[in-house]
C-alpha positions in Angstrom: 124.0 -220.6 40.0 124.3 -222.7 43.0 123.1 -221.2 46.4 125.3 -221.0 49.6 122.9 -223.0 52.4 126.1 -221.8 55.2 123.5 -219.9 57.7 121.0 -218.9 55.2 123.9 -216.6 52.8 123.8 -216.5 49.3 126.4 -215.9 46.9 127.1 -212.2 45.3 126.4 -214.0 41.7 123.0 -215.7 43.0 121.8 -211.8 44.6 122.8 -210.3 41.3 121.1 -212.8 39.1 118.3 -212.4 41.3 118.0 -208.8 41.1 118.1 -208.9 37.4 114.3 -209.1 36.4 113.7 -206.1 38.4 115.5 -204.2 36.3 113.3 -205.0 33.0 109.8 -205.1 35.8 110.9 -202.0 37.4 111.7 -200.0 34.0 107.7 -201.2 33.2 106.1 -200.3 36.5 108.2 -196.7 36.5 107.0 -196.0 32.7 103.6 -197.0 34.2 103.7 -195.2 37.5 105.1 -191.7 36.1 104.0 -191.8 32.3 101.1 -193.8 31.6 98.6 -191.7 33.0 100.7 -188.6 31.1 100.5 -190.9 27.6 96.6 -191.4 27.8 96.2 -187.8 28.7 98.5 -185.5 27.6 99.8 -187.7 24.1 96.9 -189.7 23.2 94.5 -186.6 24.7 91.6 -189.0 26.6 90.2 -187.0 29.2 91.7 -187.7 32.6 88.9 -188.1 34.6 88.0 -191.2 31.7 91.4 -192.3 32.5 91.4 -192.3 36.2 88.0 -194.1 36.5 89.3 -197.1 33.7 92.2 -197.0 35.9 90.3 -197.6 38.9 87.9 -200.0 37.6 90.6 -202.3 36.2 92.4 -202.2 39.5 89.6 -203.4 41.6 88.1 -205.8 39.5 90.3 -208.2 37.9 93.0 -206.9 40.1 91.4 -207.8 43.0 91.6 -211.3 42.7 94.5 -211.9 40.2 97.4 -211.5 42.7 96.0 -214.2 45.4 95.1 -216.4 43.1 98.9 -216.2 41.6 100.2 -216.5 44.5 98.0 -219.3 45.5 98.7 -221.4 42.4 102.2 -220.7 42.8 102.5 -221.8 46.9 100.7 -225.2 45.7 103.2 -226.0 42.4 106.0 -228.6 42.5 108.0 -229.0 39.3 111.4 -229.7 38.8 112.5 -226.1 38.5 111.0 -225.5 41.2 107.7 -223.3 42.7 107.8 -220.0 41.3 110.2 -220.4 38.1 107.3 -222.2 36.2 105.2 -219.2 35.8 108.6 -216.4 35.3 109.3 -218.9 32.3 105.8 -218.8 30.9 104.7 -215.4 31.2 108.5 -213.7 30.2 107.4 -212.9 26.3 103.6 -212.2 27.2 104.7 -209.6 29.3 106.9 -208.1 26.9 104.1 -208.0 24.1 101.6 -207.0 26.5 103.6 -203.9 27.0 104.6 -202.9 23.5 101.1 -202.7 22.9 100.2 -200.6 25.3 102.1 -197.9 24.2 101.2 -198.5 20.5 97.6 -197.1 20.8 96.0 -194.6 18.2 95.2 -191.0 19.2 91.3 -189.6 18.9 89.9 -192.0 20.9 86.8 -190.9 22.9 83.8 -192.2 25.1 83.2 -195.8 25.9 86.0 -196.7 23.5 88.5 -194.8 25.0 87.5 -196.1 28.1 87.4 -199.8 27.0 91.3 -199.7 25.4 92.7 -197.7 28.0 91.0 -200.4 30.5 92.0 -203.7 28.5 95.6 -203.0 27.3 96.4 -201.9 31.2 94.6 -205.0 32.2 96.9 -206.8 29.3 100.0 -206.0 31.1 98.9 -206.1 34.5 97.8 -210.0 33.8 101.1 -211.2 32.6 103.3 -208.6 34.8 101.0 -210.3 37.9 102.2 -213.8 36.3 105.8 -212.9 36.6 105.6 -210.5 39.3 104.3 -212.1 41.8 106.3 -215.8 42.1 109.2 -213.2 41.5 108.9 -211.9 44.7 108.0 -214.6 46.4 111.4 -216.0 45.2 112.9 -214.0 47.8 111.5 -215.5 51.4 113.0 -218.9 50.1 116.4 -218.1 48.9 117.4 -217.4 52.7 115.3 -216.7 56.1 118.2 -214.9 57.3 116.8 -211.3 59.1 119.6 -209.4 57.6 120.4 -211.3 54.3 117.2 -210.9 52.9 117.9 -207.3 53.6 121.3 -207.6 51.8 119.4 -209.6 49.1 116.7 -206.5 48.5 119.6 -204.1 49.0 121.0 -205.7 45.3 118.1 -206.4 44.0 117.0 -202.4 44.5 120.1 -201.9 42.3 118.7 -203.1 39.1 115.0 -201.6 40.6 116.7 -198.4 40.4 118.4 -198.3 37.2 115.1 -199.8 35.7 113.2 -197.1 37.5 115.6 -194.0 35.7 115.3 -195.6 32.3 111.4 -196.4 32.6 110.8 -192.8 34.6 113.2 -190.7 32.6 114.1 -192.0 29.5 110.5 -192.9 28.3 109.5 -189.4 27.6 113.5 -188.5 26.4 113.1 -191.8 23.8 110.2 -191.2 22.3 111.2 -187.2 21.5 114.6 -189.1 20.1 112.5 -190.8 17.7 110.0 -188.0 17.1 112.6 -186.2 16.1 114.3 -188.7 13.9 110.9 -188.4 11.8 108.6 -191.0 13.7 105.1 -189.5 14.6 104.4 -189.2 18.2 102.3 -192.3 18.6 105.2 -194.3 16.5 107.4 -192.8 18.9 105.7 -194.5 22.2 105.3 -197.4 20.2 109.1 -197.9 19.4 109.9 -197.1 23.3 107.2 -199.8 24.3 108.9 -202.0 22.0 112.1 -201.6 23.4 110.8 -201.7 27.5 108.8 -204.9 26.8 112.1 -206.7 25.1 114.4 -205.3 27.9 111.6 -207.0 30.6 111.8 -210.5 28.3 115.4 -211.1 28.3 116.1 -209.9 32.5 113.2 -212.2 33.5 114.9 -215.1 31.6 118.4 -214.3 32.9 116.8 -214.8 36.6 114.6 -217.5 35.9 117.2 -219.3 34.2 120.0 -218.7 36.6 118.6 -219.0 40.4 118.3 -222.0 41.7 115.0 -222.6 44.0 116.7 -223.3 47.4 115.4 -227.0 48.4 114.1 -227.1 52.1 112.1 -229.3 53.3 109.6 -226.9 54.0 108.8 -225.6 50.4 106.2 -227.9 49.5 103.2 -227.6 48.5 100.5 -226.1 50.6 97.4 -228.0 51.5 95.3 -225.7 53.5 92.1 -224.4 50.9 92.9 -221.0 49.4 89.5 -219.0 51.6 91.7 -220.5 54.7 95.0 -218.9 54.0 93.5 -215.7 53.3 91.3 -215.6 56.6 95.0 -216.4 58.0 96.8 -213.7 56.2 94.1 -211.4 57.5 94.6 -213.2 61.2 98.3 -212.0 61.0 98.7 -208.9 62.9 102.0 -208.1 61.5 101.1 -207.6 58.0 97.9 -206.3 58.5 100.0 -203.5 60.3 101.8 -203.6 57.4 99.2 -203.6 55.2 97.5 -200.1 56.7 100.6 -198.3 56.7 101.4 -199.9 53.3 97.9 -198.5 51.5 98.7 -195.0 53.3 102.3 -195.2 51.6 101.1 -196.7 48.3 98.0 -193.5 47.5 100.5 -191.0 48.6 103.4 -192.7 46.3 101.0 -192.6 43.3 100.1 -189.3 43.9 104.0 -188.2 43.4 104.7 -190.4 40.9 101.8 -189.7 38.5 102.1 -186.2 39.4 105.8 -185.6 38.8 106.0 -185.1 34.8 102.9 -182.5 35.5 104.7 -180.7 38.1 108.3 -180.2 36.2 106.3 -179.9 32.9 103.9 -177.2 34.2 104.8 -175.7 37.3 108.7 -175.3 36.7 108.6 -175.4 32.8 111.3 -177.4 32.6 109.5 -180.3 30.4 113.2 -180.5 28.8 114.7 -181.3 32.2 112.7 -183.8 33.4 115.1 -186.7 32.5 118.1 -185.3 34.5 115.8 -184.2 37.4 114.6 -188.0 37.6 118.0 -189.0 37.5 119.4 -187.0 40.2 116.8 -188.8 42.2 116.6 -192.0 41.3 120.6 -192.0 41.4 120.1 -190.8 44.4 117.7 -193.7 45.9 120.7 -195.9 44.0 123.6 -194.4 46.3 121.8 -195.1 49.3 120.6 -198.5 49.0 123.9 -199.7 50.7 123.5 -196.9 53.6 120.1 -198.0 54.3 121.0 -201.5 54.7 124.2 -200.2 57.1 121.4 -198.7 58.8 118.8 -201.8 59.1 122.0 -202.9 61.3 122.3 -200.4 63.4 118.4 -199.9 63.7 115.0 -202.2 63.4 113.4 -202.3 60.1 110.3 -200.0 60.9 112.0 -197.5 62.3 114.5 -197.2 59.7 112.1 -197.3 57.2 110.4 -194.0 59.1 113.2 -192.1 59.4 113.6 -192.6 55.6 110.0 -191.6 54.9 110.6 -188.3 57.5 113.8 -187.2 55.0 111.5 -187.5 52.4 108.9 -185.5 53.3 111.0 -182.7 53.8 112.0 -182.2 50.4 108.6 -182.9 49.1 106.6 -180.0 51.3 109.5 -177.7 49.3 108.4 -178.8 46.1 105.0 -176.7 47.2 106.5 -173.1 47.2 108.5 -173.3 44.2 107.4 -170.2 42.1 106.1 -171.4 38.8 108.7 -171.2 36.8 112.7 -173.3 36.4 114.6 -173.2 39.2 117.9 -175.4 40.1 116.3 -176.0 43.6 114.2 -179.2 42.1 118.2 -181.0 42.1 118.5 -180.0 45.6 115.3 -181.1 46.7 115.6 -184.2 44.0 118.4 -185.4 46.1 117.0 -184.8 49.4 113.8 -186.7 48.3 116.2 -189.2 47.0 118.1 -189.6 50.3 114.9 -190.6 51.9 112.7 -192.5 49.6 115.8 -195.1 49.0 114.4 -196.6 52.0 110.8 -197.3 50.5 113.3 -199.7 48.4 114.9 -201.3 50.4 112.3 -202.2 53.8 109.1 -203.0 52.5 110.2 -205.6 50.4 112.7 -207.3 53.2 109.7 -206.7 55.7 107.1 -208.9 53.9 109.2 -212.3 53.9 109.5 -212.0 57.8 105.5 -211.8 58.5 106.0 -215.5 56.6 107.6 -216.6 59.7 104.4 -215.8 61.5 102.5 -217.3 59.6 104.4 -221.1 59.4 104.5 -220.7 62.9 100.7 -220.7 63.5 99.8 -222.9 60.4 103.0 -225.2 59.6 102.5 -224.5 56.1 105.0 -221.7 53.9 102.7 -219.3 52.0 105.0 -216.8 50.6 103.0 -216.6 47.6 100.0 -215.6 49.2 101.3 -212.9 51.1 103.3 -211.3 48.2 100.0 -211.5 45.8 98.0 -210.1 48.7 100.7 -207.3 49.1 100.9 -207.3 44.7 97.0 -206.7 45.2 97.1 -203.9 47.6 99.7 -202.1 46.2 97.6 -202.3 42.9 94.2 -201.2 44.4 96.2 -198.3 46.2 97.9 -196.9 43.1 94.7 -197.5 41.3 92.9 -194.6 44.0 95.5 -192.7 43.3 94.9 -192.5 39.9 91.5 -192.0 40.4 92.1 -189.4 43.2 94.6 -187.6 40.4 91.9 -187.5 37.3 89.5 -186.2 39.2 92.0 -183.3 40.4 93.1 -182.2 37.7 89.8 -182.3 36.1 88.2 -180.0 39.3 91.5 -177.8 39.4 90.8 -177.1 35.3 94.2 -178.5 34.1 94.1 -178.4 30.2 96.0 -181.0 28.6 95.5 -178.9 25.1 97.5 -175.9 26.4 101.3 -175.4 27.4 100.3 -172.3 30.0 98.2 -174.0 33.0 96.0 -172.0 34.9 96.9 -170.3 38.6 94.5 -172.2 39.8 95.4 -175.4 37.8 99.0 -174.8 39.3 97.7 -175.1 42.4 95.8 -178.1 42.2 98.8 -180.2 40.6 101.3 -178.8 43.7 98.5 -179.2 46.0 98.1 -182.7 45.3 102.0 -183.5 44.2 103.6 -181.9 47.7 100.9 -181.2 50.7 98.7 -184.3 50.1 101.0 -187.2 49.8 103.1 -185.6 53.2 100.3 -185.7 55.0 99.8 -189.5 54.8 102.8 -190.2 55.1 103.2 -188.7 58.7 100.1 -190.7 58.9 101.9 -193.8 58.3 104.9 -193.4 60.6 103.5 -194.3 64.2 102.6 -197.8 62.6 106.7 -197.8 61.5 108.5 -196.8 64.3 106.0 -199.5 66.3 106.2 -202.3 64.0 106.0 -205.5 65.9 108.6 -207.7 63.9 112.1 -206.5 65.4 115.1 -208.2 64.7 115.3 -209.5 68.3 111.7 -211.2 67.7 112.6 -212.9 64.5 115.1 -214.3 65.8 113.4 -215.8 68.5 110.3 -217.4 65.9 113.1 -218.6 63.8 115.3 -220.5 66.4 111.5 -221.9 68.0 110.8 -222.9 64.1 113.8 -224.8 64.4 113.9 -226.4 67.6 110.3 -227.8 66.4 111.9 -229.7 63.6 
C-alpha cells in the first residue's frame, strides 16, 4: 500500500494495515500483562514470590539492554524494504513459537527449576516480541511527522490494540475452560490457547510488514553517531526524560491493575465466571473512545489530555476499593468509567514519543526513532517487571493462597489494597508532569517548520 506524501497524510488502508500487528502483539502482551502471572501461580501453582523475583530478574537483565540495542540495529539498517521491515519479517514465526511455548509448561515445578523455566520461556518471548516490537513502533515517527496525523495514525492503530487486548485479557482464561471442558487437561488447555495467540501474532505481523510501505525521505538513513552517544543524547532530551518519569510512574501502577485484575474479580467479587464480560465492558470501552480522545487531542495539547484521561480513571479505580467481597453489577459501571479514562493511555503515549524525535534531529541532525522507542520498550519492560515483583511479594505478605477458593480478610485486603489505593496514588503522582509537558502542538510546529527551513 502506497503512502500519501500530501502534508504528511496517509491513506485509511496504509493506518489500517498498520494497525494490524497490534492486534496479534497486543492479544500477547494483554495474555501476558493480566494472566501470566495468574498461569504460573494460580494454574501451574509456583509460588508467587518465585515468580515475581524471575520476573524481575529477566526484566532487568537481558531486558535492559535488548530494546536499545534493537532499536539501535534497526536506526542503522538500509535494505530495500526498508529500516524496520527486515527484523518484523524475521522475527514474525519466532514470536509465535516463543509464545506457544510458554503456555505449554508442566505443573509441579519447584525451586531453582521453577525459577529457571518461568525466567527463560518469558525471556523466549520477550526476545523475539522485542525483535518485532520495537522496529514496529518505530514504524510510526516515519510514516508521517504530521502533529495530529500521527495521532490519527495511533487512534487506528489502538483499534486493533484493543480488540487484541479483549481477546488476550478475556478470552485466555474463557478458551482454555472451553477446552478443559471439551476433555483437555488444564495445562493442554493453556497450551492450545498459546497455540492459537502465537499463530494469530504470526499472520497480523506479516499482513503489516508486507503491506506498509517505509515512507522514503531523505532523512531516514542510516545513523552514524556510536550507539553510547545516542543514548547520552536520549538521556540529554528533556522532553522524554519528562516522559520517561511520568511514564515509569504510569507503567508500576498499570502493572499493578493489570496483574491484579483476575485476583480481584476471582477473589474479592467471586465472579471468576464473569471475568470475560467485565474485561469486555472495559476494554470495549477504551475501543469507543479512541476516536473521542483524538477529537480531544484537537481541542486540547497532548499532556493535558492525556491527564484528564488518567483523572477519569482513577475515579473508578478508588471504587473498586470498597466493593464488599462478594458479586456485584457495580464492577460494569466502574468497568466503563475506568474505560472512559484509560482509552487515553492508548492513544497519547504512543503519538507523544515520535514528537520528542523532532528534538532530537534538531540537536543531532541524525533520525533515531529506534532508539527512543527501544529505550521507551525498555522502561516500560523494567517498570512492569517492579510491578510484578511489588505484586509477589504482596500477596505473599498479605497470605493469599493460591490452593484455596476462600481468600483470607486480610488477603482481601492486600489484593484491593494493591489493585485500587496504590496504583491511584501514582498516578496523581504523574499528572503535574502531564498537564506541564513541554511538547505542545504550537512548539512542534515551530521545530518542524525550522527543520524545514534548514533543508
Amino acid at each position: 500500500m502506497e503512502n500519501s506524501q500530501n502534508a504528511g497524510k496517509l491513506s485509511l488502508g496504509t493506518k489500517f494495515a498498520y494497525g494490524a500487528a497490534d492486534f496479534g502483539i497486543a492479544m500477547v502482551t494483554a495474555a501476558i500483562q493480566f494472566v501470566l502471572f495468574f498461569y504460573y501461580n494460580a494454574v501451574l501453582g509456583i509460588d508467587p514470590v518465585l515468580v515475581g523475583t524471575a520476573l524481575l530478574v529477566g526484566k532487568f537483565t537481558w531486558d535492559a539492554i535488548n530494546d536499545p540495542i534493537m532499536g539501535y540495529l534497526s536506526d542503522r539498517t538500509r535494505t530495500r524494504w526498508g529500516r524496520r521491515k527486515p527484523y518484523m519479517l524475521f522475527g514474525a514465526i519466532p514470536f509465535g513459537l516463543a509464545v506457544w511455548l510458554m503456555f505449554s509448561l508442566p505443573k509441579g515445578l519447584t525451586g531453582a527449576t521453577a525459577f529457571l523455566v518461568v525466567l527463560g520461556s518469558f525471556l523466549l518471548v520477550d526476545t523475539f516480541q522485542t525483535m518485532v516490537c520495537v522496529p514496529y513502533y518505530a514504524m510510526s515517527a516515519e510514516l508521517t511527522y504530521d502533529y495530529n496525523e500521527r495521532t490519527s495514525l495511533i487512534a487506528i492503530r489502538m483499534i486493533f490494540t484493543v480488540l487484541g487486548y479483549i481477546l488476550g485479557a478475556g478470552a485466555t482464561t474463557m478458551l482454555a475452560n472451553m477446552f478443559i471442558a471439551g476433555g483437555s487437561t488444564q495445562t493442554g488447555a493453556y497450551s492450545t490457547t498459546g497455540a492459537i495467540f502465537g499463530a494469530v501474532a504470526v499472520v497480523t505481523t506479516l499482513i503489516t510488514a508486507l503491506f506498509v510501505k517505509e515512507k522514503p525521505n531523505p532523512d531516514l538513513v542510516p545513523s552514524k553517531m556510536p550507539p553510547w552517544r545516542q543514548i547520552v543524547q536520549v538521556f540529554k532530551n528533556k522532553p522524554f526524560v519528562q516522559y520517561m518519569v511520568m511514564s515509569a510512574i504510569i507503567s508500576v501502577s498499570f502493572a499493578l491493575l493489570t496483574g491484579l485484575f483476575t485476583y480481584f474479580v476471582t477473589y474479592q467479587l467471586n465472579m471468576g465466571d464473569q471475568f470475560f464480560l467485565v474485561m469486555l465492558v472495559m476494554l470495549g470501552t477504551i475501543g469507543l473512545f479512541l476516536i473521542p480522545w483524538q477529537l480531544v487531542s484537537k481541542k486540547m495539547n497532548k499532556g493535558p489530555a492525556y491527564a484528564l484521561g488518567l483523572a477519569i480513571a482513577c475515579v473508578a479505580i478508588v471504587a473498586t476499593f470498597f466493593l464488599p467481597p462478594e458479586p456485584s453489577p457495580i464492577i460494569y459501571v466502574i468497568a466503563f468509567v475506568a474505560g472512559m479514562g484509560f482509552s487515553a493511555q492508548y492513544v497519547f503515549p504512543w503519538s507523544m514519543i515520535p514528537d520528542v524525535v523532532e528534538v532530537d534531529q534538531a540537536k543531532t541532525g541524525e533520525r533515531h526513532e529506534g532508539i527512543y522507542f527501544g529505550v521507551n520498550s525498555l522502561l516500560g519492560k523494567l517498570t512492569t517487571g517492579l510491578g510484578a515483583f511489588i505484586m509477589g511479594w504482596a500477596l505473599k505478605y498479605y497470605g493469599f493462597n493460591e490452593a484455596v477458593a476462600q481468600q483470607t480478610t486480610r488477603a482481601l485486603f492486600g489484593i484491593r489494597f494493591f489493585f485500587a489505593i496504590v496504583p491511584v496514588i501514582a498516578f496523581l503522582a504523574a499528572l503535574p508532569l502531564l498537564i506541564w509537558y513541554p511538547i505542545t502542538r504550537k512548539t512542534h510546529a515551530e521545530l518542524t517548520a525550522k527543520h524545514e527551513a534548514e533543508k
